[in-house]
C-alpha positions as CSV (number, residue, x, y, z in Angstrom):
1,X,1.4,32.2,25.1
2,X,3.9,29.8,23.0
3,X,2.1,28.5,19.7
4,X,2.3,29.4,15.6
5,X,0.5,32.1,14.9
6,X,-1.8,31.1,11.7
7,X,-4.2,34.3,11.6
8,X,-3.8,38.1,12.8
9,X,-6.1,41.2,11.1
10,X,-7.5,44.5,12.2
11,X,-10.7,45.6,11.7
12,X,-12.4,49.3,11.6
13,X,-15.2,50.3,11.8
14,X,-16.0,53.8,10.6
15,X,-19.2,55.8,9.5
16,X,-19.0,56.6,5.9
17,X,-19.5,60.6,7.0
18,X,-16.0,60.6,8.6
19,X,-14.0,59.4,5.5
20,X,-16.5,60.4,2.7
21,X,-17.2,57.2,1.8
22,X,-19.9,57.8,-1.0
23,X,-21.4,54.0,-2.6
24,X,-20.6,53.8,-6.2
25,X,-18.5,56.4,-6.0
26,X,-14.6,56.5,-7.0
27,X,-13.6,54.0,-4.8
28,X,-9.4,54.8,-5.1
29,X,-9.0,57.0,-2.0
30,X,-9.6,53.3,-0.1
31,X,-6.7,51.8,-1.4
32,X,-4.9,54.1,0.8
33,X,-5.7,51.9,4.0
34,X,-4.6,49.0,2.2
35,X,-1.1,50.2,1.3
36,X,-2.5,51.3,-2.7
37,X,-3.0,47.3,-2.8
38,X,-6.3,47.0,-4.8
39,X,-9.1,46.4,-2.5
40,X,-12.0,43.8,-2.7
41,X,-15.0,44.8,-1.2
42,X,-19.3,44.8,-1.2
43,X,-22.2,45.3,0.9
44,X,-23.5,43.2,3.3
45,X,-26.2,42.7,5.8
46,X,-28.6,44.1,4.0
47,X,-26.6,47.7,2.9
48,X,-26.4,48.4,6.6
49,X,-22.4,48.1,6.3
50,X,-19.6,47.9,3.2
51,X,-16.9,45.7,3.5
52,X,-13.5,46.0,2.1
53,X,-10.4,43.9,2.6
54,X,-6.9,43.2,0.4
55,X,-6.7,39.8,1.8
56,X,-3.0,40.7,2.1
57,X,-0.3,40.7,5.1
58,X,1.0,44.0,5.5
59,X,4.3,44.9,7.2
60,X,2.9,44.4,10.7
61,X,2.1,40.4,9.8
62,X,-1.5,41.8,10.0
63,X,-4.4,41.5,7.3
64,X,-6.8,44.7,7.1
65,X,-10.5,44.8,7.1
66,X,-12.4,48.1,6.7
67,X,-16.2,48.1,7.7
68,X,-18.1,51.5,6.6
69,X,-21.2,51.6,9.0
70,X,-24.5,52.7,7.3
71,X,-26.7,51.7,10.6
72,X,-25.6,48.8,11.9
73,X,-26.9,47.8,15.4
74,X,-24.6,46.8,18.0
75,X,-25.5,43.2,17.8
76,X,-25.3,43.0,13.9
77,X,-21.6,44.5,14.5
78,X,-20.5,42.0,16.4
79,X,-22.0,39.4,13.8
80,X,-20.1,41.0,10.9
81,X,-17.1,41.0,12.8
82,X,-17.2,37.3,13.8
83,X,-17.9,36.5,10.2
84,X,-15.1,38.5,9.1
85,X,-12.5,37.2,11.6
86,X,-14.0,33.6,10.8
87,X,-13.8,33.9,7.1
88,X,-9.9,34.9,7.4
89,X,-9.0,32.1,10.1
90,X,-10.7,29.5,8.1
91,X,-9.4,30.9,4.6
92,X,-6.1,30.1,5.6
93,X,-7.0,26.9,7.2
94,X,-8.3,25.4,4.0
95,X,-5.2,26.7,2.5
96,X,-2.7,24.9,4.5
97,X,-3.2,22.1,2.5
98,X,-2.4,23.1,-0.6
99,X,1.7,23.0,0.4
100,X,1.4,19.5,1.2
101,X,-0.3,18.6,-2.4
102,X,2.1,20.2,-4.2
103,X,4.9,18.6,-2.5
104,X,3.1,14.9,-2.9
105,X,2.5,15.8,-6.5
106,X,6.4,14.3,-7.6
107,X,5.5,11.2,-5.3
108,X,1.9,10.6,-7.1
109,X,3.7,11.0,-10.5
110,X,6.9,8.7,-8.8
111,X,4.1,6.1,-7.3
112,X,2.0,5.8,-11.0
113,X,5.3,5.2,-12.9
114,X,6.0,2.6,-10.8
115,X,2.8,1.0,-10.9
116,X,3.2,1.1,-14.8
117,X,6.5,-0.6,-15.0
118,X,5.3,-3.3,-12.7
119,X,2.0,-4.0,-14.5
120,X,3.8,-3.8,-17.9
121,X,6.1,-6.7,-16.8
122,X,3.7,-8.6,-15.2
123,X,2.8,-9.1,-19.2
124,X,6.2,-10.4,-19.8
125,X,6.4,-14.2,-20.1
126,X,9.5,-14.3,-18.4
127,X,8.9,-12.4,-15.5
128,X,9.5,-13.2,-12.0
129,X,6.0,-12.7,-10.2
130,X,7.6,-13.2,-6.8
131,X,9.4,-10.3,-7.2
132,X,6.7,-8.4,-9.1
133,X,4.5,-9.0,-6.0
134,X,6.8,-8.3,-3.6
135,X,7.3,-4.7,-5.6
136,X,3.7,-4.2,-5.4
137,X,4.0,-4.8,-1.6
138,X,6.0,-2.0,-1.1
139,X,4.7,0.0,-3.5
140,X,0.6,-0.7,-1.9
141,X,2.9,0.4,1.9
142,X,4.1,3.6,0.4
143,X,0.8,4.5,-1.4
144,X,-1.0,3.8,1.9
145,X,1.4,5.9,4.3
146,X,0.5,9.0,1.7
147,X,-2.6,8.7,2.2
148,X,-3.1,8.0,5.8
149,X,-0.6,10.5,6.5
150,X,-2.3,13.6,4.7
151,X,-5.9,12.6,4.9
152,X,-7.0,14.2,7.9
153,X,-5.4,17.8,6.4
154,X,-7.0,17.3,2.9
155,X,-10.2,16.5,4.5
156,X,-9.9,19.3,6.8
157,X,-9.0,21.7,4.2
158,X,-12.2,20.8,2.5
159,X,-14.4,21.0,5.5
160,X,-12.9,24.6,6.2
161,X,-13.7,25.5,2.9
162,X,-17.4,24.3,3.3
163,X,-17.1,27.1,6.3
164,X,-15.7,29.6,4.3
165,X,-18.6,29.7,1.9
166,X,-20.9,29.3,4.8
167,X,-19.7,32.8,6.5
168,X,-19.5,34.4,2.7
169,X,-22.9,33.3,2.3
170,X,-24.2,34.6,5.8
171,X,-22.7,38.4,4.7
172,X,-25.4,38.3,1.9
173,X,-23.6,40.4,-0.4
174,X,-24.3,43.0,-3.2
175,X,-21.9,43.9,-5.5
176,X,-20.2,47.4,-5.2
177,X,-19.7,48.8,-9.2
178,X,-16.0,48.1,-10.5
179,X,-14.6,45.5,-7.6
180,X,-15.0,41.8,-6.7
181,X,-16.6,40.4,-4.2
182,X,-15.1,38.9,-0.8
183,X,-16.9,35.4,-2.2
184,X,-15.9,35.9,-6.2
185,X,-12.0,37.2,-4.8
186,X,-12.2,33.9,-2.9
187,X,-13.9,31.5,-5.2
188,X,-11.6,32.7,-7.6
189,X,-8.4,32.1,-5.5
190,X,-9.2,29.8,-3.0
191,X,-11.3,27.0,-5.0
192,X,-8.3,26.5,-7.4
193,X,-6.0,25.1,-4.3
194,X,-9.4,23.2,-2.7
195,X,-9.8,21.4,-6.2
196,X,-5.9,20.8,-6.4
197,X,-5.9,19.1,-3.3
198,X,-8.6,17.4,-3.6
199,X,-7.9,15.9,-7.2
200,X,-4.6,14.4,-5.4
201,X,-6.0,12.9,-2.7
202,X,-9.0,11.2,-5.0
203,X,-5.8,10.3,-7.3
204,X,-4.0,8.9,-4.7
205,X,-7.1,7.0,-3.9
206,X,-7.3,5.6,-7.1
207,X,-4.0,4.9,-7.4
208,X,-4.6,2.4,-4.0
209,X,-7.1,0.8,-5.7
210,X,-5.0,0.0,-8.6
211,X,-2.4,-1.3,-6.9
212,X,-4.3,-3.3,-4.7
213,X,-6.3,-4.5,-8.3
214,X,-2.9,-5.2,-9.2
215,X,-2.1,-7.0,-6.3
216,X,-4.7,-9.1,-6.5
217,X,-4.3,-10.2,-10.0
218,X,-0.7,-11.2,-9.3
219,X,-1.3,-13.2,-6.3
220,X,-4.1,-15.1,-8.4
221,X,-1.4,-16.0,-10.4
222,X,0.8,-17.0,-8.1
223,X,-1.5,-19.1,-6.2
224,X,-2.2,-20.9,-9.3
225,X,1.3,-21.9,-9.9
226,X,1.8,-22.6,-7.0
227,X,-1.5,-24.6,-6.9
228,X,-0.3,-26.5,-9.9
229,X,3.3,-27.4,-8.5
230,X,1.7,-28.7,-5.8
231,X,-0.8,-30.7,-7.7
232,X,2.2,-32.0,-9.7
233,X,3.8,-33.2,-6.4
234,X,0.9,-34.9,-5.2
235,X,0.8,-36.7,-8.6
236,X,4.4,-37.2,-8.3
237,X,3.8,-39.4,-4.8
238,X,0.6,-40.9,-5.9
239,X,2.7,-42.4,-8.4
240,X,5.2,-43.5,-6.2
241,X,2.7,-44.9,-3.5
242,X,1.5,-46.8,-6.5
243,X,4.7,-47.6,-7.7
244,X,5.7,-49.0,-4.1
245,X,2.6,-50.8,-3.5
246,X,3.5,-52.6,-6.2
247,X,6.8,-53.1,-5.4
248,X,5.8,-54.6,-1.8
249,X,3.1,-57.0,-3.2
250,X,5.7,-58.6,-5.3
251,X,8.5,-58.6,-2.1
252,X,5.1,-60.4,-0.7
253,X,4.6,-63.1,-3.7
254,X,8.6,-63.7,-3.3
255,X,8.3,-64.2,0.4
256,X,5.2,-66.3,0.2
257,X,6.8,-68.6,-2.6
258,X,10.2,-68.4,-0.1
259,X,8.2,-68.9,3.1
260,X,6.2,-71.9,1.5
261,X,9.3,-73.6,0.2
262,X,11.3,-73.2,3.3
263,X,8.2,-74.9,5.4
264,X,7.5,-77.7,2.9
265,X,11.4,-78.5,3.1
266,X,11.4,-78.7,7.1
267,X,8.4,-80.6,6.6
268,X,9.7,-82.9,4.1
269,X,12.7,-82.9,6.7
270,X,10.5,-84.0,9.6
271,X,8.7,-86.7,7.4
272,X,12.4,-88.1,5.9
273,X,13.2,-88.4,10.0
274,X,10.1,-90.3,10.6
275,X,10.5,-92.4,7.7
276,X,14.1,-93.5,8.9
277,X,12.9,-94.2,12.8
278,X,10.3,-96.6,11.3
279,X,7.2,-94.6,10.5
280,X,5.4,-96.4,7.5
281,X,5.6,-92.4,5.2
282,X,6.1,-91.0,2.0
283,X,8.2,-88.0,2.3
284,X,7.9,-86.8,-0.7
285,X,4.3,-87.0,-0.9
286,X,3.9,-85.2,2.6
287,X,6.0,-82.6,1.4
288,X,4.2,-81.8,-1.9
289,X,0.8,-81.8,-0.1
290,X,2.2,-79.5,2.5
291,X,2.5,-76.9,-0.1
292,X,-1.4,-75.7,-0.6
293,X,-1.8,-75.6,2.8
294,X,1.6,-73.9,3.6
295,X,0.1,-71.1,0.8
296,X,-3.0,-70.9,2.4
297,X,-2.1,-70.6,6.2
298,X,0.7,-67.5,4.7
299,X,-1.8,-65.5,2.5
300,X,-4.4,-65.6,5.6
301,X,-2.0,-64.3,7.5
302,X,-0.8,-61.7,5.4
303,X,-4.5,-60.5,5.2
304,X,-5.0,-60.4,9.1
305,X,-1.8,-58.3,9.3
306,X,-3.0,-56.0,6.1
307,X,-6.0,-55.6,8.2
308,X,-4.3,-55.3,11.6
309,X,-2.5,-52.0,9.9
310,X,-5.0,-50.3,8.1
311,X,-7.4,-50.3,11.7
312,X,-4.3,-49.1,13.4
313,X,-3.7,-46.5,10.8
314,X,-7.6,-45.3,10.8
């Protein structure tokens, strides 16, 4: 089959009669299956087996497990065997995160500088919070990608390692005089890398938050500027409505006083004709009483078409 191969190990099991295994006992002549590495090792299931391992590859790409049988049952072999196997597989598992934080530690450390300069000159007075917010945009999009990109690893480096102390846990252990454990060896080893990745992932966490806190601040800002160069423009038209209001009522009071002399003149000029054909009238005096009515008649008017334009406009 193609694929990665991410576990391999041996296992034997052997009754402690065939290699002399004695509990307690000098326990060097069992490095020899290990290459002389120093071996890691305990009781388990109740002191019906021993247990001992390197937790090393060896030249064949293989790790080693050697089970000593002190009257384990078929069944309970089988258990100890899974658990072994499972322990490894899962071991490394939780492990293959631990790369991947140490590579994304020079980005956490890139990311937080960053987020310092920016909120350090976002207490600048002359600072340009358009471009300031448009940092923290990309800054908030890179942050994000970290996290969404590795989240699924961390988590499941965590989850294996939940498993890990499951399976340790399920061997019920005893300690064998002058080595570790298989849970203290991996506790020891193992937790370090869990906690490592799992303080940069929480930091990276954090680090969204602050950005986004960031964020939030600056665009509060921004809306308010922009909030009060809008309410200066809407000052700036009122003003100007006003001012041209004004304007067109006294174009109005010009064209009424224009209209009304205009109409009194063609009226004085229609009266001056009657008075030369015969007709017994004053022109003058018809012309200067035109002129109330002539004011009247134009400022109704000008109301009925004020009126006329403010329905329309409703």
């Amino acid at each position: 089959l193609t694929g990665q191969v991410i576990v391999a190990a041996h296992a034997s099991i052997v009754s402690a009669d065939d290699i002399n295994y004695k509990e307690n006992v000098d326990l060097a002549p069992l490095s020899a299956y290990f290459a002389g590495n120093p071996i890691i090792g305990s009781s388990v299931t109740g002191g019906a087996a021993s247990v001992f391992t390197d937790f090393r590859l060896h030249v064949d790409g293989f790790s080693r497990f050697l089970i000593i049988n002190h009257g384990l049952r078929t069944a309970q072999a089988g258990r100890l065997l899974q658990r072994l196997f499972e322990i490894e597989v899962y071991r490394v598992m939780a492990l293959l995160a631990f790369p991947i934080a140490r590579k994304l530690y020079p980005a956490l450390k890139t990311c937080d500088r960053l987020l310092y300069t920016i909120t350090n000159a976002m207490t600048l007075p002359d600072n340009n919070d358009a471009e300031l917010l448009d940092e923290l945009t990309t800054l908030a999009a890179e942050v994000e990608n970290h996290i969404s990109s590795n989240h699924f690893r961390f988590a499941a480096a965590s989850a294996y390692y939940q498993l890990v102390e499951q399976r340790v846990n399920d061997l019920r252990e005893v300690r064998i005089q002058g080595i570790q454990t298989l849970g203290e060896f991996i506790k020891r080893r193992l937790e370090p890398a869990i906690n490592t990745c799992e303080s940069i992932s929480h930091r990276f966490t954090l680090l969204s938050e602050r950005v986004s806190n960031a964020s939030q601040l600056l665009r509060t800002r921004v809306d308010i500027i922009i909030e009060r160069q809008n309410q200066g423009l809407l000052t700036s038209m009122a003003l100007r409505a006003k001012m041209q209001l004004r304007m067109q009522q006294m174009v109005e009071g010009i064209s009424m006083v224009a209209i009304t002399y205009y109409a009194a003149s063609l009226i004085g000029k229609i009266a001056e004709t009657l008075h030369i054909i015969g007709w017994k009238v004053n022109p003058g005096l018809i012309e200067g009483i035109s002129i109330p009515f002539i004011l009247i008649i134009i400022a109704i008017s000008i109301k009925r078409i004020h009126k006329i334009i403010a329905n329309t406009t409703e």
